[in-house]
N, C-alpha and C positions, 0 to 999 in steps of 0.2 A: 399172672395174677390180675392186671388190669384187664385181661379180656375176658376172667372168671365175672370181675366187677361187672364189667358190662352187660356179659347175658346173665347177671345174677338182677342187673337194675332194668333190664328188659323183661324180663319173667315176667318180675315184680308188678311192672307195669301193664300186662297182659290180664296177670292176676285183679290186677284193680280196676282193670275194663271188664272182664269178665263178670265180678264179681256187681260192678255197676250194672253190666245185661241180665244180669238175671232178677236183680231187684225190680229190673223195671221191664221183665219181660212179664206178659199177662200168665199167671196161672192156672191152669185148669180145676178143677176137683175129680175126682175118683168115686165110684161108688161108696166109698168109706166116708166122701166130705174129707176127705186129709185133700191137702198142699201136693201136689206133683209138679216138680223144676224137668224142664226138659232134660234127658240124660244126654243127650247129646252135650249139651252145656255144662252137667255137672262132670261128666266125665272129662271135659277139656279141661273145666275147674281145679279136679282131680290131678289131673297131668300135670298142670302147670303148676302145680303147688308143691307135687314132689319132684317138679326142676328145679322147683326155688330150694327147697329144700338140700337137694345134690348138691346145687351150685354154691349152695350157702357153708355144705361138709369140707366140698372141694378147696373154697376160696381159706378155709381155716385150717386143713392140711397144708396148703401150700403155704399159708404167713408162718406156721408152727415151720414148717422146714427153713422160708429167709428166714427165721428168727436164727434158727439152729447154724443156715450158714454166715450170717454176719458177726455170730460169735465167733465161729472158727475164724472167720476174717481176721478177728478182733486175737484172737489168741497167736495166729499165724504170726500176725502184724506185731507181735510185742517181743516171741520169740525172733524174727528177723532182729528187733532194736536190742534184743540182747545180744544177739549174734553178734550185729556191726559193734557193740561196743565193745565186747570180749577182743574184736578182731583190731578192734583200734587201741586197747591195751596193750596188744600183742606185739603189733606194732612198734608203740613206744617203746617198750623193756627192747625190743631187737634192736633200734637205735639204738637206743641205752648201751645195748650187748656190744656193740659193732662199736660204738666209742673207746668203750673198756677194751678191746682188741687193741685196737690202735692205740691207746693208752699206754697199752704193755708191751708190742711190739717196738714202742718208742723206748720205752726204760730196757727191755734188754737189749736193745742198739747201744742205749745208753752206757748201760755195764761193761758190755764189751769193749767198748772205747775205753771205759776206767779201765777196766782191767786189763788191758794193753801198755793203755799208763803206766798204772802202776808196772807192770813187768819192765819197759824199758826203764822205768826210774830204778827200778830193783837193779834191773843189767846196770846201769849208769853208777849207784853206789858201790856194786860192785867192784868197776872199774877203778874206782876213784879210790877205794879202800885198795885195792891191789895195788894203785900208783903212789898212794900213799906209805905204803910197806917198802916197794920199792924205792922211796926217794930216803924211806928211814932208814935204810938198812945200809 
């Protein structure tokens, strides 16, 4: 794009010398009394005006496409910040998940100890009602 610029402010510049030489080159007349520009000079005139003109299509295709990719940049760049945050949600809840684990793997350690208790206390009355029978009887 800046080297479009360049030989699009160069032409340009050609164009405005050129177009100074011909004003101030002497002109002849023609049996008709008309104006005759050297063609040599108009034809450069010529030239150099449909480069301005190329350079000028060129230089505005190409700002139309950055436009088109600094959007996509721009949309890339929003979809990543959804990404990262979906993925740092995801994150969180799996701590989360991982605590709850360990949560529960703590409570049924936990039961199973009660419920050991409880069974020896169960064997324990048991005994004690048995020794109890025996001592009544």
């Amino acid at each position: 794009e800046q080297t479009l610029e360049t030989q699009l402010q160069d032409t340009q510049a050609k164009l405005t010398k050129l177009n100074a030489t011909m004003t101030t080159t002497p002109k002849k007349k023609d049996t008709n009394n008309e104006t005759v520009f050297s063609k040599a000079k108009e034809q450069e005139l010529t030239q150099a005006l449909q480069k301005v003109q190329d350079l000028d299509s060129q230089l505005q295709n190409m700002t139309s496409i950055k436009r088109q990719l600094e959007q996509e940049v721009k949309d890339i760049t929003h979809e990543l910040q959804n990404a990262t945050s979906t993925m740092n949600d995801l994150q969180v809840k799996e701590t989360k998940l991982e605590e709850s684990l360990t949560t529960i793997s703590k409570l049924e350690e936990e039961l199973k100890s009660n419920t050991k208790s409880k069974q020896d206390l169960q064997t324990s009355l048991t005994n004690t009602q048995d020794q109890l029978k025996d001592a009544t009887a």
